[in-house]
C-alpha positions in Angstrom: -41.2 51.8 -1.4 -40.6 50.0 -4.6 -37.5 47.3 -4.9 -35.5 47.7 -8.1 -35.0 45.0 -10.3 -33.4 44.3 -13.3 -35.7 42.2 -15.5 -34.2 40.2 -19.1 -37.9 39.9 -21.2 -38.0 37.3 -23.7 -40.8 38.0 -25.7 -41.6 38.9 -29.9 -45.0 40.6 -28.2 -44.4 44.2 -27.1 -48.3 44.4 -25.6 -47.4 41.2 -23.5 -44.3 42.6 -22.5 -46.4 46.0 -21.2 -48.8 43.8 -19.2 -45.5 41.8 -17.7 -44.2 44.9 -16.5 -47.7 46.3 -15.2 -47.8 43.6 -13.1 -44.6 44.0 -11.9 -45.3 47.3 -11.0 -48.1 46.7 -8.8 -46.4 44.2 -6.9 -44.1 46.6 -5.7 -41.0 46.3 -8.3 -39.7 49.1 -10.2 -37.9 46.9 -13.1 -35.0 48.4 -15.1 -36.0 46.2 -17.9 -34.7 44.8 -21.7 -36.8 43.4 -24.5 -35.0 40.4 -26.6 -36.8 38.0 -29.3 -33.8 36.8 -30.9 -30.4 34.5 -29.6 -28.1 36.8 -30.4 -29.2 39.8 -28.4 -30.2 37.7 -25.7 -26.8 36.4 -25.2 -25.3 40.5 -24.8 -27.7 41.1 -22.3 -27.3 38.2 -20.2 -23.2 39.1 -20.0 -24.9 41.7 -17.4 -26.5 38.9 -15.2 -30.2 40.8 -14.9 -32.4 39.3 -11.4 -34.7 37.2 -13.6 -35.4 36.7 -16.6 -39.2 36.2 -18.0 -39.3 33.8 -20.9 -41.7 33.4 -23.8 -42.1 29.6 -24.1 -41.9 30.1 -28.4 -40.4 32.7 -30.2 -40.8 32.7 -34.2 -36.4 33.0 -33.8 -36.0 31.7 -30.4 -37.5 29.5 -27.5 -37.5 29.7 -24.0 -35.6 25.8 -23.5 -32.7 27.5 -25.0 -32.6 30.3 -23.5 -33.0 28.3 -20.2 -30.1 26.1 -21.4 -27.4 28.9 -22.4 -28.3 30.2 -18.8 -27.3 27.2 -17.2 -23.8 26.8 -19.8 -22.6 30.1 -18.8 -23.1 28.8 -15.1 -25.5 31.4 -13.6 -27.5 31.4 -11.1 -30.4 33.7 -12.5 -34.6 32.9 -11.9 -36.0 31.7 -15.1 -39.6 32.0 -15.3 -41.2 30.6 -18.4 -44.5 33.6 -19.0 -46.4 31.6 -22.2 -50.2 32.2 -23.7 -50.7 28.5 -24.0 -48.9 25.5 -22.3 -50.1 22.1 -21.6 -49.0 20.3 -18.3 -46.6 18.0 -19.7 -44.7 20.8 -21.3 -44.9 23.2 -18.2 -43.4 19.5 -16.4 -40.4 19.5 -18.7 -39.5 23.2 -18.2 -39.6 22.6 -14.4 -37.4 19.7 -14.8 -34.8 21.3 -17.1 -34.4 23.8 -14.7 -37.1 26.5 -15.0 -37.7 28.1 -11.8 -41.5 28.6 -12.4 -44.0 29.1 -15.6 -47.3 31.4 -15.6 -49.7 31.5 -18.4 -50.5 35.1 -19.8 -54.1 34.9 -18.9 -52.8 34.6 -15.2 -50.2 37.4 -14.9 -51.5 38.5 -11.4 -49.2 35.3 -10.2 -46.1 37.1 -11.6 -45.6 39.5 -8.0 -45.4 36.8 -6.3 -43.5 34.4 -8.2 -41.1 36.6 -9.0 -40.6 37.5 -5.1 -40.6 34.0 -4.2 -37.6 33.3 -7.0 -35.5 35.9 -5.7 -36.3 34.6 -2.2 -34.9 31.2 -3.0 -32.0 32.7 -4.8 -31.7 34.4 -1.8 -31.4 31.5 0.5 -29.6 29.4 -2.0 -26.7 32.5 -2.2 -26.9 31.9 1.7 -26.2 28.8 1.4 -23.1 28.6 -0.9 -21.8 31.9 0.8 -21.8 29.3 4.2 -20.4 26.5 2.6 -17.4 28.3 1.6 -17.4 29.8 5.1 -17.2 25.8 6.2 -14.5 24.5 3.8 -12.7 27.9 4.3 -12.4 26.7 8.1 -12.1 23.4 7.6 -8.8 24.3 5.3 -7.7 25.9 7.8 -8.2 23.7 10.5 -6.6 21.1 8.3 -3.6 23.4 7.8 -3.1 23.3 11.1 -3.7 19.8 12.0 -0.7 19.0 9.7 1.7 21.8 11.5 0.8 19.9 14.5 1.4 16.5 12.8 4.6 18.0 11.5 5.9 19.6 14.9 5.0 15.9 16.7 7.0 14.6 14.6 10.0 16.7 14.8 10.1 16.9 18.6 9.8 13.0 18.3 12.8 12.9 16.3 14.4 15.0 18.8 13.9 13.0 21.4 15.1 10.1 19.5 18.2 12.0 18.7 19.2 13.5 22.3 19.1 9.5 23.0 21.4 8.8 20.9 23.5 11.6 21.3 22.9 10.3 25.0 23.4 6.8 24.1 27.2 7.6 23.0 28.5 8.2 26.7 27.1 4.6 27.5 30.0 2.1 28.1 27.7 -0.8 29.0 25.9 -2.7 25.9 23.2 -3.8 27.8 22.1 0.2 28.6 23.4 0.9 25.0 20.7 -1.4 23.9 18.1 0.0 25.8 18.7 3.6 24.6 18.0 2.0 21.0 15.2 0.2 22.4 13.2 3.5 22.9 14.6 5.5 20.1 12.7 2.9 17.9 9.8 2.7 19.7 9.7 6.9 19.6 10.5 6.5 15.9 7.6 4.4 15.5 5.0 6.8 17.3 7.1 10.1 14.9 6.7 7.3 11.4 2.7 7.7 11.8 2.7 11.5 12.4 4.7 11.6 9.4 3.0 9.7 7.5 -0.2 11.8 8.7 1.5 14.9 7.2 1.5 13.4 4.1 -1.7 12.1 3.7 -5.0 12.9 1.6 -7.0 11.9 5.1 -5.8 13.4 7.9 -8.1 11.1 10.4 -6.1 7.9 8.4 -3.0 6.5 8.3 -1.7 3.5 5.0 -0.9 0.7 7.3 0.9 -1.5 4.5 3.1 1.6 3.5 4.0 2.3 7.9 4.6 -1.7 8.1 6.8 -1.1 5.1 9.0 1.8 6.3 8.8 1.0 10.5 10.5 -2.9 8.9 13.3 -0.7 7.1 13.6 1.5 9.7 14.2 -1.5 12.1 16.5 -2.9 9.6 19.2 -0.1 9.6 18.8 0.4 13.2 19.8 -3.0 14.0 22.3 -3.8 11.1 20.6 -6.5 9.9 21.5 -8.0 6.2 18.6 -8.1 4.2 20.0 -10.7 1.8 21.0 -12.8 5.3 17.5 -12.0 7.1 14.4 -12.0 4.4 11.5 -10.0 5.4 8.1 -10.8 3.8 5.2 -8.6 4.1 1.8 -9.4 3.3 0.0 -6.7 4.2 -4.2 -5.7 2.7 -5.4 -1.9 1.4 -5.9 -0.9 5.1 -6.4 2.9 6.5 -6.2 2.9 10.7 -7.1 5.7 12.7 -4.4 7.4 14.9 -5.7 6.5 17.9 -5.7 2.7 16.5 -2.4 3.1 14.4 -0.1 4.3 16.9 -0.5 1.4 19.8 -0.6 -1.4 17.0 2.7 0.4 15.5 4.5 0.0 18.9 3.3 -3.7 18.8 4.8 -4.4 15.6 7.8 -2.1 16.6 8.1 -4.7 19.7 7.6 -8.0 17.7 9.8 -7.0 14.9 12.0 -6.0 17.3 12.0 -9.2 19.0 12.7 -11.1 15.8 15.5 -9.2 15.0 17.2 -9.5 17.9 16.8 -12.5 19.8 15.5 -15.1 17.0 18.8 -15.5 14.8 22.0 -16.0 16.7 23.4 -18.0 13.0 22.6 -14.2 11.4 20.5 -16.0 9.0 16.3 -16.7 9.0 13.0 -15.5 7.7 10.2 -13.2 9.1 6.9 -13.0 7.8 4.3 -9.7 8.8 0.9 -10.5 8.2 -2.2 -7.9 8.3 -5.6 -7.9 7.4 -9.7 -7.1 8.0 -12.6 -9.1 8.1 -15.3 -6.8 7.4 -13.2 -3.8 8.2 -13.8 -4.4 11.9 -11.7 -7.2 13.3 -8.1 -7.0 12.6 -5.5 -9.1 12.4 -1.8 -8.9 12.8 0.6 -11.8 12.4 4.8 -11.8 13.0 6.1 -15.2 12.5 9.8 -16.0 12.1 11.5 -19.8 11.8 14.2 -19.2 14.0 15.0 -20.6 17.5 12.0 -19.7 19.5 10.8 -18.4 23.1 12.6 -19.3 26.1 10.4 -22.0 27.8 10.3 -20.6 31.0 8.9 -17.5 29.1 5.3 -16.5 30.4 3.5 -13.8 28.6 0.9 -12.7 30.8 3.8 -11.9 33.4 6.9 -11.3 31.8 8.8 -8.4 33.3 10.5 -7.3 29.9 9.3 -3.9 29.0 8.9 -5.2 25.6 5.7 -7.9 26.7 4.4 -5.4 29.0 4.0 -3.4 26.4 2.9 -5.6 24.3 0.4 -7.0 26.4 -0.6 -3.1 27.6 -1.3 -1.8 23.9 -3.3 -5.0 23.0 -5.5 -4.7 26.1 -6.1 -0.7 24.7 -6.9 -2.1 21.5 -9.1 -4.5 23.0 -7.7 -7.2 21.6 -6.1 -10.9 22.3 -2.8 -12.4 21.7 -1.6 -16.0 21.0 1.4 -17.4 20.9 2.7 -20.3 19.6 6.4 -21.7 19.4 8.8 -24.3 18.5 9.4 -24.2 15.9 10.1 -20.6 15.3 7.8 -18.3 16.7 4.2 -17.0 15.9 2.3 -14.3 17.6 -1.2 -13.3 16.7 -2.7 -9.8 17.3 -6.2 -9.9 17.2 -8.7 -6.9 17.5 -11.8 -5.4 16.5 -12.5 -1.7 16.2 -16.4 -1.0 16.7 -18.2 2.2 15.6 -18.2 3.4 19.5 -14.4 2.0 20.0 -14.8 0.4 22.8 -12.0 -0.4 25.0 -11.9 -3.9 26.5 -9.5 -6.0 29.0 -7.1 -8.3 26.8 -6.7 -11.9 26.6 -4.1 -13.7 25.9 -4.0 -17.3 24.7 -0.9 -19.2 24.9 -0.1 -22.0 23.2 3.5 -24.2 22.5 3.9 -26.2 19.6 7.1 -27.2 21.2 5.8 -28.7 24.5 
């Protein structure tokens, strides 16, 4: 059984070209062959992409280098064997290097079988190969498609819930319940900003943490009325990418602090906060809220306040592994330190509390 194959001869010699397709022949392939010695009909037959192509290293109007090289400019993927009657070794290096899939010397043609077989074999397995790694990124489109349909619907049945609250919210007489309807609606808007902001994103596994510090402070902001000309929010915030499963409990923290700022640290309407967050090393993190205004109550104790807001504060830190410290009078400072190690870890938190004031 012979194997067909279409065979490009670049060669000025039509004896050498007899004994190239003799040995063909005998090594089982029945070429449909073309003789070229010049550039010009070289480049018409290579429009019809022949198996392999068998190169004379010099040609009196051509060379083999160039033929090699208008190969590889038309971006096909076609053996190239360089078949020459003399060659030294540091030519036969070069052609290897520039791309030459093998090179026999005339004298040597019983070679040609099998080098020919093996370059189709490796063209084989490298067609394989690409054929797969479309297969791959195919999938992996997909399965990114999806991931961001699931980041989108999150977010939109987040946003529901944060509107049947308020809808909810609107039957309340009582501030005080009023309050704590808001409460969650910003905490669920926090968790729906970072799904959102996944949507968007290049990275998919990432989240922007200075732009989500950015838009959770604005969306705080109008929720609670404040005046930003009355309150002054500064953000210093460094080129930092979180994972979800880091970005959404350190979210709710900042939610909870900003929150807390907001709120309870301005009864003249008028202050500053200040949101820091950065990396050492990309593994410890650290996140700072700091206002000037009138400070913790003194009776306040952290590690067992029964506020939701510090329990969930001091919850989320523990997930995050990480410790908080507290300092007040004047104004108010609390620390969020954590680290995030290759194997994320989860520890116990600690928290460190300490009262300028006292």
């Amino acid at each position: 059984m012979t194997i067909p194959l279409r065979v490009l001869i670049l060669e000025d010699r039509p004896s050498d070209a007899e004994l190239i397709l003799y040995e063909l022949r005998r090594a089982g392939f029945e070429p449909d062959w073309h003789l070229v010695e010049t550039e010009t009909a070289y480049r018409a037959h290579l429009e019809r992409a022949p198996d392999v192509i068998l190169a004379d290293y010099t040609l009196p109007l051509f060379d083999a280098l160039t033929a090699l090289h208008l190969v590889q400019e038309a971006g096909l993927d076609i053996p190239f064997i360089v078949v020459t009657g003399s060659i030294n070794e540091e030519v036969a290096v070069d052609c290897m290097k520039q791309g030459a899939t093998d090179y026999l010397l005339k004298d040597r043609l019983t070679r040609l079988g099998p080098a020919v077989t093996q370059a189709l074999e490796r063209k084989r397995l490298r067609v394989e190969k690409r054929r797969a790694d479309e297969q791959v990124r195919a999938s992996l489109r997909e399965k990114e498609v999806l991931l961001r349909e699931i980041h989108h619907r999150v977010k939109n049945n987040l946003q529901i819930i944060s509107s049947l609250l308020h809808l909810q919210s609107g039957h309340l007489v009582d501030q005080h319940d009023q309050e704590i309807f808001k409460e969650s609606q910003n905490r669920i808007q926090s968790m729906a900003l970072i799904h959102e902001k996944l949507y968007g994103s290049n990275d998919l596994g990432k989240i922007g943490f200075p732009e989500y510090i950015r838009n959770l402070a604005n969306h705080l902001f109008r929720s609670y009325g404040v005046n930003p000309d009355a309150i002054a929010l500064e953000i210093t915030a460094a080129d930092i990418a979180l994972d979800i499963d880091t970005a959404v409990p350190c979210g709710l923290i900042l939610n909870e602090l900003l929150s807390n700022s907001l709120v309870h640290a301005f009864p003249a309407g008028r202050g500053q906060i200040s949101i820091d967050f950065r990396s050492q090393d990309e593994k410890i993190f650290t996140l700072t809220v700091r206002d000037n205004g009138v400070g913790l109550p003194w009776t306040l104790d952290y590690r067992k306040a029964e506020s939701l807001g510090w329990q969930l504060i001091n919850a989320l830190a523990g997930q995050l592994g990480g410790t908080i410290e507290v300092s007040s009078r004047p104004g108010t400072l609390i620390k969020i330190v954590f680290e995030i190690p290759t194997s994320k870890r989860r520890g116990k938190q600690h928290v460190e509390y300490t009262d300028s004031g006292r």
